[in-house]
N, CA, C and O of each residue as an XYZ file, in Angstrom:
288
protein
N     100.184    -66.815     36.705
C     100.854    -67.822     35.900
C     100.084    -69.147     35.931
O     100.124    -69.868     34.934
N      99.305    -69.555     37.141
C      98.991    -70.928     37.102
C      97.641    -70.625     36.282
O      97.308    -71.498     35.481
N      96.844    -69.507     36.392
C      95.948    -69.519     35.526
C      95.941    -69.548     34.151
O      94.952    -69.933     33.526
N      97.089    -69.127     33.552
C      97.468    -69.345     32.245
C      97.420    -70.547     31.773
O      96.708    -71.000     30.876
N      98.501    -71.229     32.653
C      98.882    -72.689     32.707
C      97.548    -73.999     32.680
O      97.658    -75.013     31.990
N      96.540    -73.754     33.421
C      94.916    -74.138     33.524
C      94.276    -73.937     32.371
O      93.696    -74.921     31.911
N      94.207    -72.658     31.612
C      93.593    -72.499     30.130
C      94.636    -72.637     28.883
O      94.270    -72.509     27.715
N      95.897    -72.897     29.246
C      96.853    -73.664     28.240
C      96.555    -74.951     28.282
O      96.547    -75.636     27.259
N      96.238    -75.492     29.632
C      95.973    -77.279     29.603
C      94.658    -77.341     28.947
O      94.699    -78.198     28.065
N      93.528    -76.782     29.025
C      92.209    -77.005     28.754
C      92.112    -77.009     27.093
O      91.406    -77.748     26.407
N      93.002    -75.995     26.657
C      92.828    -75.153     24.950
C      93.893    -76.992     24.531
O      93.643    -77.690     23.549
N      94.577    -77.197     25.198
C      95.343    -78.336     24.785
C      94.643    -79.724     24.716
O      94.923    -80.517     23.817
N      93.556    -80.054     25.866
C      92.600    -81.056     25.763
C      91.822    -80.937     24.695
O      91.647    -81.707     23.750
N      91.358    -79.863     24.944
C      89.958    -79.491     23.748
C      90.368    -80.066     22.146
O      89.602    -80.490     21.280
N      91.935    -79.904     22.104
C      92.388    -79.710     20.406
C      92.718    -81.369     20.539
O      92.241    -82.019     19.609
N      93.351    -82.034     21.401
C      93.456    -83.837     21.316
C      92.409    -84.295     21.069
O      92.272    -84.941     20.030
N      90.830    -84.008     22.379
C      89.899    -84.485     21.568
C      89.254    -84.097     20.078
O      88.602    -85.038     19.625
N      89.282    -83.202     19.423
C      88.772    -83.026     18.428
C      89.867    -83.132     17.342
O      89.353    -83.226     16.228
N      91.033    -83.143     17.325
C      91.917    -83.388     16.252
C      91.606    -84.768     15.364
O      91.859    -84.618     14.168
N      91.317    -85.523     15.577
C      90.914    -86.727     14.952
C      89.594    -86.550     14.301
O      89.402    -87.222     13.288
N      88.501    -85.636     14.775
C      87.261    -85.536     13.663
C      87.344    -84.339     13.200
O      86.343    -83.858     12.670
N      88.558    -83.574     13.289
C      89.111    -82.493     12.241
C      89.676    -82.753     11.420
O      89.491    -82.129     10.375
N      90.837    -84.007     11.486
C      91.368    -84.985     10.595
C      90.340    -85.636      9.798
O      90.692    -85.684      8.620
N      89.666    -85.943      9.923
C      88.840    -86.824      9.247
C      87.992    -85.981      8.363
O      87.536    -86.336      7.277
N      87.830    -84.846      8.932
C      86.833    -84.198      7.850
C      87.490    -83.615      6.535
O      87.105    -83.647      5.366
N      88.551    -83.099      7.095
C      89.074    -82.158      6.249
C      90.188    -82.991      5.144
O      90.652    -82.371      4.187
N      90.475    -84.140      5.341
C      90.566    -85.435      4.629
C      89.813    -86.508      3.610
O      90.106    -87.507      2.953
N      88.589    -85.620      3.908
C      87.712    -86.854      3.571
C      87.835    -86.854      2.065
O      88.398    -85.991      1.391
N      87.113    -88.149      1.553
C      86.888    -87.755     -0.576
C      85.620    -87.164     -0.510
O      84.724    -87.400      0.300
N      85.644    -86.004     -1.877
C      84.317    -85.688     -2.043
C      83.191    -87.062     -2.661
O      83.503    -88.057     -3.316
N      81.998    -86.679     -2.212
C      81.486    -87.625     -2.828
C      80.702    -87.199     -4.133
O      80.453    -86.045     -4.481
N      80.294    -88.621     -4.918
C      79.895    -87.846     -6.387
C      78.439    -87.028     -6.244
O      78.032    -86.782     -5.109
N      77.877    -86.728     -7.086
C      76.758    -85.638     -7.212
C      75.545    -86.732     -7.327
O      75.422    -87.521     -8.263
N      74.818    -86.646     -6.385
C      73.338    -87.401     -6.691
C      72.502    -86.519     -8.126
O      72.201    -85.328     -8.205
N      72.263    -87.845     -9.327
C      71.700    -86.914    -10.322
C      70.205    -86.854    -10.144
O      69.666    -86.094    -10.948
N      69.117    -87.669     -9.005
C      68.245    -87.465     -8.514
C      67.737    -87.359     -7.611
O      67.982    -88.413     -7.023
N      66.714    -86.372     -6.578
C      66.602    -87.296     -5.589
C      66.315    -88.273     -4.765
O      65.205    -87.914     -4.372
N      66.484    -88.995     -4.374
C      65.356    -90.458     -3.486
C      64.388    -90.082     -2.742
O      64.512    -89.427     -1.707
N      62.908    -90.647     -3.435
C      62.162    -90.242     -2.877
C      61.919    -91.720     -1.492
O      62.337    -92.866     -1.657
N      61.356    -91.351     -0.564
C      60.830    -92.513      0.551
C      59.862    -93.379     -0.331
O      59.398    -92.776     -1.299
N      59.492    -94.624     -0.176
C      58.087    -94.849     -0.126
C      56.743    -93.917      0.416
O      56.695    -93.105      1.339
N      56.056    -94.206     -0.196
C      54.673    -93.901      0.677
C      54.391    -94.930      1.904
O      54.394    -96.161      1.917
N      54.152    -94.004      2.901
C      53.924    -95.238      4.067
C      51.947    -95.350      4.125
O      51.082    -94.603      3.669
N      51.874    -96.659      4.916
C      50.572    -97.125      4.434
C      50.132    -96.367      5.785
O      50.835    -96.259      6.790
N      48.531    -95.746      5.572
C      47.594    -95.255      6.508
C      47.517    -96.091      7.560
O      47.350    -97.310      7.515
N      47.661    -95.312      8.641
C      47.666    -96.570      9.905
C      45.877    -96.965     10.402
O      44.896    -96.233     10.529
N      46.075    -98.475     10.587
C      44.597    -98.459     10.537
C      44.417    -98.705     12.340
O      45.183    -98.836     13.295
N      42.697    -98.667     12.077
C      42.227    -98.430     13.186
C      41.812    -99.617     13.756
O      41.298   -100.609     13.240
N      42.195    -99.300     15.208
C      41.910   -100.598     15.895
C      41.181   -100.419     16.736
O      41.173    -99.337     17.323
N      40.261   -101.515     17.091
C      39.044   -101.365     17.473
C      39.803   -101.791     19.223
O      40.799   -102.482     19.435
N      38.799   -101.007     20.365
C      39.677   -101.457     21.616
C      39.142   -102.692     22.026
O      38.006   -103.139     21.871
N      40.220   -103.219     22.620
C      39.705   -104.819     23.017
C      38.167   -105.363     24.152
O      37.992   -105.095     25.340
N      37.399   -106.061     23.343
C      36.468   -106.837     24.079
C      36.436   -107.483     25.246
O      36.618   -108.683     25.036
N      36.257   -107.191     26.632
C      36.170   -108.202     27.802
C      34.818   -109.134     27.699
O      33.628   -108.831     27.782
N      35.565   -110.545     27.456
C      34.394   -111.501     27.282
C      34.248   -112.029     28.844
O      35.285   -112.437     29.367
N      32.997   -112.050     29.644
C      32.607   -112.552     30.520
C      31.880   -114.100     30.554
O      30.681   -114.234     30.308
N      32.402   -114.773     30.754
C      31.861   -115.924     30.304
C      30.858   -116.481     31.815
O      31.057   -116.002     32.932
N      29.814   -117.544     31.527
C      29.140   -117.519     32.585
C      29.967   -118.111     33.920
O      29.789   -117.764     35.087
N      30.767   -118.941     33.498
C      31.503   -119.378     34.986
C      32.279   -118.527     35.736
O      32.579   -118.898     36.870
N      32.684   -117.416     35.319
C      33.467   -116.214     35.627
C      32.576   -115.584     36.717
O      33.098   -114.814     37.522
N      31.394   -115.839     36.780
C      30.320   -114.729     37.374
C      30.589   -115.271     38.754
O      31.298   -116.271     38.636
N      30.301   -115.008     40.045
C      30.464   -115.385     41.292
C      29.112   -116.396     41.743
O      29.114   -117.544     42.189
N      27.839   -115.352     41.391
C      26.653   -116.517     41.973
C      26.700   -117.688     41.097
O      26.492   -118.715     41.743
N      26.892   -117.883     39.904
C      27.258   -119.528     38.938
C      28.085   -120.236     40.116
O      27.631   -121.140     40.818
N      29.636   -119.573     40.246
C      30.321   -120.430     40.989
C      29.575   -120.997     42.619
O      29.868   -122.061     43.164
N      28.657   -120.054     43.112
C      28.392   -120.485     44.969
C      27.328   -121.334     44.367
O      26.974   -122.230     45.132
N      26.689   -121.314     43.171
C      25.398   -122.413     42.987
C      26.187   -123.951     42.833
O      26.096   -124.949     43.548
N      27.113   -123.662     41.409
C      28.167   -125.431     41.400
C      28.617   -125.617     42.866
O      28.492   -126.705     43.427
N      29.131   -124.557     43.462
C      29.932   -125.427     44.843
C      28.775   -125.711     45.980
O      28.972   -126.096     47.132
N      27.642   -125.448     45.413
C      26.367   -125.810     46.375
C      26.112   -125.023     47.930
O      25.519   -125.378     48.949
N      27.051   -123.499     47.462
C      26.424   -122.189     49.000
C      25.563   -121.828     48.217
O      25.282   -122.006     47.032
N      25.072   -121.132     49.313
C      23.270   -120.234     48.753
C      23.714   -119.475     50.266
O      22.992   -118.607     50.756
């Protein structure tokens, strides 16, 4: 009996949650007839990107810097 009672409660959840988007469907208005279809745009070719440049500039270098701070 209690197992009955367990898949009577479950068959009873199952139908509360879905009663409202069973309602809704089977309610709904039809909608009218598309007389064409929509096409997308064309999307633009993706362009190419070149990978980024590391610019080293001369003060960046280590022996520049020990010559300005005057080590050797």
């Amino acid at each position: 009996m209690e197992e009955q009672q367990l898949v009577a409660a479950g068959v009873l959840d199952h139908n509360l949650r879905i009663a409202c988007t069973a309602y809704a469907v089977l309610n709904r208005t039809p909608m009218p007839p598309v007389a064409a279809p929509v096409t997308a745009p064309e999307a633009e070719p993706l362009r190419k990107v070149a990978p980024p440049v590391v610019v080293i500039s001369e003060r960046a270098r280590p022996d520049n810097l020990r010559a300005r701070l005057g080590l050797r």
